[in-house]
C-alpha positions in Angstrom: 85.0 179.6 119.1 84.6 177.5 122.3 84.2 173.8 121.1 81.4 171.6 122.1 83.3 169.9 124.7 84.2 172.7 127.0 80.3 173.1 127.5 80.2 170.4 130.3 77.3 169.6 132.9 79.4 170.5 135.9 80.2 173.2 135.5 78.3 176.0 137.9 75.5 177.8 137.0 76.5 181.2 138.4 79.2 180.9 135.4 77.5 182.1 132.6 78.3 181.4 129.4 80.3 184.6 128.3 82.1 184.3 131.4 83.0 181.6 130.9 84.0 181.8 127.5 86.2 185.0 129.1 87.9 183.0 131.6 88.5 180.3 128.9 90.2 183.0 126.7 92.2 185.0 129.4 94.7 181.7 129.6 95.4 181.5 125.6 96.1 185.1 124.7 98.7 185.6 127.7 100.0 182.0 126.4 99.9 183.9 123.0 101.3 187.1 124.3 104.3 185.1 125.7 105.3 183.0 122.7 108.0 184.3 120.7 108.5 183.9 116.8 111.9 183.7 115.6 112.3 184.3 112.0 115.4 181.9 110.5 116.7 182.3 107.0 118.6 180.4 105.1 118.9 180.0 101.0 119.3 176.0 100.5 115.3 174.5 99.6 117.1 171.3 99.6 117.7 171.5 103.1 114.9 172.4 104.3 113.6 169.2 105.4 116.1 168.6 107.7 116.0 172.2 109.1 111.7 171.5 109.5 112.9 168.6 111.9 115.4 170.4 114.0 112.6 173.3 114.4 110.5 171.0 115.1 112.1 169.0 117.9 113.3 172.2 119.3 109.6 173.7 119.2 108.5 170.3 121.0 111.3 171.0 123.8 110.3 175.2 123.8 106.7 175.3 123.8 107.3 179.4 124.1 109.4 179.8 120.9 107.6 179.4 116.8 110.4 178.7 114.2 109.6 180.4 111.2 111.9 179.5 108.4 112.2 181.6 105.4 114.2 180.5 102.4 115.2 183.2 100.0 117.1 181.7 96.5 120.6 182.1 97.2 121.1 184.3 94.1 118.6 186.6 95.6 119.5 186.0 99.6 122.2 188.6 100.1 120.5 191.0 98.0 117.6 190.8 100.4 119.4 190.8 103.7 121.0 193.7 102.8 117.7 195.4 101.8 116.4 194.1 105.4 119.5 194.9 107.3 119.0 198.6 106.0 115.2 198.9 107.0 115.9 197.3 110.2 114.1 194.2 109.6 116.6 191.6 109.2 115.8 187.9 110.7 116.4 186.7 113.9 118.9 184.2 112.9 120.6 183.7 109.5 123.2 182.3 107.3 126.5 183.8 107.1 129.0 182.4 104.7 133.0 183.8 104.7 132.7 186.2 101.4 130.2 188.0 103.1 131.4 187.7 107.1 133.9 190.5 107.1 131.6 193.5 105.5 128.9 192.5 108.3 131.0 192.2 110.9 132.5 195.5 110.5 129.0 197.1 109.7 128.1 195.7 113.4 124.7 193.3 111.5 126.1 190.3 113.6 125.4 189.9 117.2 128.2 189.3 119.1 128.4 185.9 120.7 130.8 185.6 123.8 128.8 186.1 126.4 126.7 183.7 125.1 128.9 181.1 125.1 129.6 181.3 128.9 126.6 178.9 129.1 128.7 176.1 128.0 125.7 174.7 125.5 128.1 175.1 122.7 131.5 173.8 122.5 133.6 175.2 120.0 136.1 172.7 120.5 134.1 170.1 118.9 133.4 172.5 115.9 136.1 172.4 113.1 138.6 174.9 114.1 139.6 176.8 110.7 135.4 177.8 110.7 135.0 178.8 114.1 138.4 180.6 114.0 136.4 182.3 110.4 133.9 183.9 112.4 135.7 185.8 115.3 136.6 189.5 114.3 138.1 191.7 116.9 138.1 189.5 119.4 134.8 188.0 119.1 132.4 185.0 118.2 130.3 186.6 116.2 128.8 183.1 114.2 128.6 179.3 115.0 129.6 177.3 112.0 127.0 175.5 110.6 128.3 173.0 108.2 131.9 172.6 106.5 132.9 171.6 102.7 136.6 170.0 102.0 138.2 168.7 98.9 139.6 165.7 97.7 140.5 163.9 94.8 137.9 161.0 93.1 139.1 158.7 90.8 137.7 156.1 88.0 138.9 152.8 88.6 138.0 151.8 85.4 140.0 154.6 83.5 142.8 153.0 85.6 142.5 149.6 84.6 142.2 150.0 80.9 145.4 152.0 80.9 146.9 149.6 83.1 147.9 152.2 86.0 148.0 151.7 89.9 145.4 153.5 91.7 146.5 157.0 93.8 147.9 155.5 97.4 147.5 157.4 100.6 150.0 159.6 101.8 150.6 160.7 97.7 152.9 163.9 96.6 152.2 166.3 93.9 155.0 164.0 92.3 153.1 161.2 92.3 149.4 162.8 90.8 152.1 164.3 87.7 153.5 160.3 87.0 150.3 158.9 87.7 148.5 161.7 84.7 151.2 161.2 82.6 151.2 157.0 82.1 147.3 157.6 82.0 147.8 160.0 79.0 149.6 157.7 77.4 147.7 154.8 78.4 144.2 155.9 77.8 142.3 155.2 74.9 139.3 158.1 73.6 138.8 161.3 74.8 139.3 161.0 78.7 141.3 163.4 80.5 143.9 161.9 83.0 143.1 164.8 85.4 140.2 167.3 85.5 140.3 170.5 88.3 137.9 173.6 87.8 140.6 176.5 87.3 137.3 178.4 85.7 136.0 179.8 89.0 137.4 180.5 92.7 139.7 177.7 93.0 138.1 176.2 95.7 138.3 172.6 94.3 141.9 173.4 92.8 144.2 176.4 92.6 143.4 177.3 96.5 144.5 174.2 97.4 147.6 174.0 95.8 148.7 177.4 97.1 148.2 176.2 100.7 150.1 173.3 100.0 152.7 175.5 98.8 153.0 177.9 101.9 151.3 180.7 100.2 148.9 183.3 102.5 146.4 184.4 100.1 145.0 187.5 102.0 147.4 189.8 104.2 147.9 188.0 107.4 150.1 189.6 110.8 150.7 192.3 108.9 152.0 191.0 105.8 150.2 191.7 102.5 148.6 189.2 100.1 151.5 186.8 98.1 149.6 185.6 95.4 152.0 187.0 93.4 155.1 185.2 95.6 157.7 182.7 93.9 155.8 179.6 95.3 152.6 181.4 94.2 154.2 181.6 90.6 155.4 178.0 90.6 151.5 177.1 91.2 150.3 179.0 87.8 153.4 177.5 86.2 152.2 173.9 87.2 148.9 173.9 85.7 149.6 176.3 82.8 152.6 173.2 82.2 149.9 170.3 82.6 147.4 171.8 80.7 150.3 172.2 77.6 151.3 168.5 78.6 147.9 167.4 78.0 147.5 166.3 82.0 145.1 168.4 82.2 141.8 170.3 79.7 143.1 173.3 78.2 141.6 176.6 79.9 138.8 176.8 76.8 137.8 173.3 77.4 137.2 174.2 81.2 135.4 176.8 80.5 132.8 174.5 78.6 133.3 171.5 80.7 131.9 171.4 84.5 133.1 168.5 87.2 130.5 166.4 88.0 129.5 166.0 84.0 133.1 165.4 83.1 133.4 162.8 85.9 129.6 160.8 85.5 130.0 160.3 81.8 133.4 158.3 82.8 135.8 161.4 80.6 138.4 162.0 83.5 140.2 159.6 85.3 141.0 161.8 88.0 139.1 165.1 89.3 139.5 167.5 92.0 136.0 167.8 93.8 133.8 169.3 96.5 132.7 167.3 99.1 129.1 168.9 98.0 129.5 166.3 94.7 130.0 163.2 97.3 126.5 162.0 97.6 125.8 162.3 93.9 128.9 160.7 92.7 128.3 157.6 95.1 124.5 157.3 94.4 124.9 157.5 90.4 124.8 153.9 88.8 126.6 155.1 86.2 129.6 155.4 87.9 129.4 154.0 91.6 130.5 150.2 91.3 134.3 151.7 89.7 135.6 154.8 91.6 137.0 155.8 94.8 138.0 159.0 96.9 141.3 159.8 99.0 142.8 163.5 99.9 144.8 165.3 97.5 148.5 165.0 97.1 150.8 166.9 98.9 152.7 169.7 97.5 155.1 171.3 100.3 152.6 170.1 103.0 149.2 168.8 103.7 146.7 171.2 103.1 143.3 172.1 101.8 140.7 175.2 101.5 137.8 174.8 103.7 134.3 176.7 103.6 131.5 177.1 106.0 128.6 178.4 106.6 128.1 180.0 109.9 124.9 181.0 112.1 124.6 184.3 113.1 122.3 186.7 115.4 121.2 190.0 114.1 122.5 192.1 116.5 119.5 194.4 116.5 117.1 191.6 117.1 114.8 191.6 119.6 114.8 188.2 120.7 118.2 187.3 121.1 118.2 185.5 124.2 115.7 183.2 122.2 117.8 183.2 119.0 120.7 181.9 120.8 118.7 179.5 122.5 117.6 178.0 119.1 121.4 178.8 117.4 122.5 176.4 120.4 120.1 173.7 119.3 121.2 173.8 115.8 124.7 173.3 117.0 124.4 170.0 118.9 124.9 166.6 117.6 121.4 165.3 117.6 120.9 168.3 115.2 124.0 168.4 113.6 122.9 164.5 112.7 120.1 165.7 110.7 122.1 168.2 108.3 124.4 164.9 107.5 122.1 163.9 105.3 122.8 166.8 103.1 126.2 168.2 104.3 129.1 167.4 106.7 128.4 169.1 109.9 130.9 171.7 111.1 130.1 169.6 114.9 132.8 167.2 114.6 130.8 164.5 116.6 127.9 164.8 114.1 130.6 164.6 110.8 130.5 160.3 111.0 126.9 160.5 109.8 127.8 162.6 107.0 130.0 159.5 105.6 127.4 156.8 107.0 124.7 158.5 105.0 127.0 158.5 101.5 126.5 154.7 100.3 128.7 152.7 98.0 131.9 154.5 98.5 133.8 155.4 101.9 134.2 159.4 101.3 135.9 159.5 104.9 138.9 161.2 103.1 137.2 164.1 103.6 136.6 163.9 107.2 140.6 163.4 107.2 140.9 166.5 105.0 139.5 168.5 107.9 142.4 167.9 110.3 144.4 170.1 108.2 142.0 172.5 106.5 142.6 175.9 106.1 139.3 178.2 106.0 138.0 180.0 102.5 140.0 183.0 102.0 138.7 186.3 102.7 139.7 190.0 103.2 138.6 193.1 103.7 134.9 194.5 103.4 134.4 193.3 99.5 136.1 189.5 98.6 133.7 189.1 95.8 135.5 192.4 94.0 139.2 191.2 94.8 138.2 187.3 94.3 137.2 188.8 90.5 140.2 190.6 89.9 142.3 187.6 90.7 140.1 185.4 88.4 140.4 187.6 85.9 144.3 187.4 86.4 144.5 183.8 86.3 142.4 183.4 83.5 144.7 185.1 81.4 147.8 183.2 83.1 145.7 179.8 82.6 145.1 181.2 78.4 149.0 181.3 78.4 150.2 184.6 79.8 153.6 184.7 82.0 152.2 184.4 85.0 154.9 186.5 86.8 154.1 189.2 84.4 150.5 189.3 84.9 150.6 188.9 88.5 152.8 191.4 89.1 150.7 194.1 87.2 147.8 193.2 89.0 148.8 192.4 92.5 149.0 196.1 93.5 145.2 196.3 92.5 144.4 193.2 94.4 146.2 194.5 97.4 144.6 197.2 97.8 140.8 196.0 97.6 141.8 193.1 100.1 143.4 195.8 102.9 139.9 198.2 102.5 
């Protein structure tokens, strides 16, 4: 309907009011006509604040592109991209993460992205490296990383002082964590662990770690297959399965009831491996955040560290590519990149010193330094979730007391074989 407004005195008779109300309309539906809707979707409700602001500033700067995010549970998400990707109905733009990359790559769902990047809007050299290089297959781009976790190693200042043991220096070996757990063991009064790692999942916030420090290539790389089942491999099961008898650290059944960030708040470990995801609400909880502190994880063999990241992709039969990458290239900037910090780090290295300005009370820069020498989330083949399960399953026997060598030898061929499909 025309508003009040547009019926002005001086305008000419001879213009009636229906055509006038036709030469009024003409303008908006070919404005209409031209606007594009992109359809973005993404799994996190928690970050969808920040992601309303980026769409909104880039809808401000591209009048002739909508942003319409959708946010599917993320128990549900793959489940329902793959139902989409089937009907031919998949989103514009969506989040990738590095279990999932390989199967859609090779199944041709993601958009390829080098041509693309000839206009120079993104610069992969100021995204962490071990993501971006996480998203090429066969010679291609074919996702920009979005954000970037890394791991390092909190401890209770507290727990320290009442035992009477030196706080974890920089530049600390696995040595050092093994005396430093041992005089808290025999230091600390009650129930608190010297040392608490998750060994009851994936191993990103412990065993992956150590295996990198240790030289070991989890999946087949140039041509070589998987050595999870390698001496240094071995000598990593042996570690832990040793600590845990020690007393260093839970045994596997209390893991298995036990999860980080309650072990940590309620003041019961004096140490614990942790996601850089438990940052924020480690440093913002009073229970906790006037006694602890953060720094990389010791060194084994060399520095290392498992990194994971969630990438942006294009569905490569979308219609609006050209607009997708458009807004994908927005998203990757600092300005935008600034506005995930307040969640996550940005995978845009120039963005990451917001992350750690955002996180109050403690400086969680050891993170940021745990970048420098991350290596990306392991994954192989078209199905990581079914050899990642296998493994699990393997080391949770190792980690109940089985010889490791034993066990990893029966089940490495299995492994193999899922991670080369």
């Amino acid at each position: 309907m025309l508003s009040a407004k547009n019926n002005k005195s001086h305008i000419r008779p001879v213009i009636s009011g229906i055509t006038l109300a036709v030469a009024l309309l003409i303008p908006a539906l070919s404005q209409a006509a031209d606007k594009i809707t992109l359809r973005y979707a993404i799994w996190d409700r928690n970050q969808l604040p920040a992601e309303e602001k980026i769409a909104q500033s880039f809808e401000k700067a591209n009048p002739d592109i909508n942003i319409d995010i959708e946010v599917v549970p993320a128990s549900q998400y793959f489940v329902k991209l793959d139902s989409a990707v089937a009907g031919g109905v998949a989103p514009d733009i969506f989040w990738v993460n590095m279990p999932y990359f390989i199967q859609y790559a090779q199944n041709h769902v993601l958009a390829p992205l080098n041509g693309y990047l000839n206009d120079k809007s993104v610069d992969l050299n100021n995204i962490v490296a071990s993501s971006v290089k996480a998203y090429q297959f066969d010679g291609n781009q074919l996702a920009i990383p979005r954000d970037v976790d890394a791991i390092a190693v909190w401890y209770n200042k507290k727990l320290f002082d009442q035992a009477g043991v030196s706080y974890p220096k920089k530049g600390w070996t696995w040595d050092d964590l093994k005396t430093t757990a041992t005089a808290l063991k025999t230091k600390l009064k009650g129930d608190a662990f010297p040392l608490y790692m998750d060994l009851s999942n994936d191993g990103q916030e412990s065993y992956l770690n150590l295996l990198y420090q240790k030289g070991v290539h989890i999946v087949p790389t140039n041509g070589q297959p998987t050595d999870i089942a390698s001496d240094n491999a071995i000598w990593v099961y042996q570690q832990l399965q040793q600590m845990m008898k020690d007393g260093l650290l839970p045994t596997a059944n209390q893991m298995s009831e036990l999860k980080t960030d309650s072990v940590f708040t309620s003041n019961r470990a004096a140490m614990v491996y942790a996601g850089s995801w438990q940052a924020a609400p480690f440093a913002s909880n009073p229970q906790i955040n006037d006694h602890i502190g953060v720094i990389e994880m010791p060194r084994i063999d060399k520095e290392a560290g498992v990194a994971h990241s969630l990438g942006f992709a294009l569905y490569a039969n979308g219609k609006h590519k050209d607009a997708a990458w458009r807004y994908v290239s927005f998203m990757a900037q600092k300005s935008s990149q600034e506005e995930l910090a307040a969640a996550v780090i940005p995978a845009n290295k120039q963005a990451m010193p917001a992350w750690a300005a955002n996180v109050k009370q403690v400086d969680v820069t050891a993170y940021l330094t745990a970048l420098d020498h991350a290596t990306a989330y392991p994954t192989a083949g078209t199905n990581t979730p079914k050899w990642q399960n296998m493994w699990i399953s393997s080391l949770k026997k190792i980690f109940m007391g089985a010889d490791a060598k034993e066990e990893m030898d029966k089940s490495v061929k299995k492994i193999s074989r899922v991670m080369e499909k």
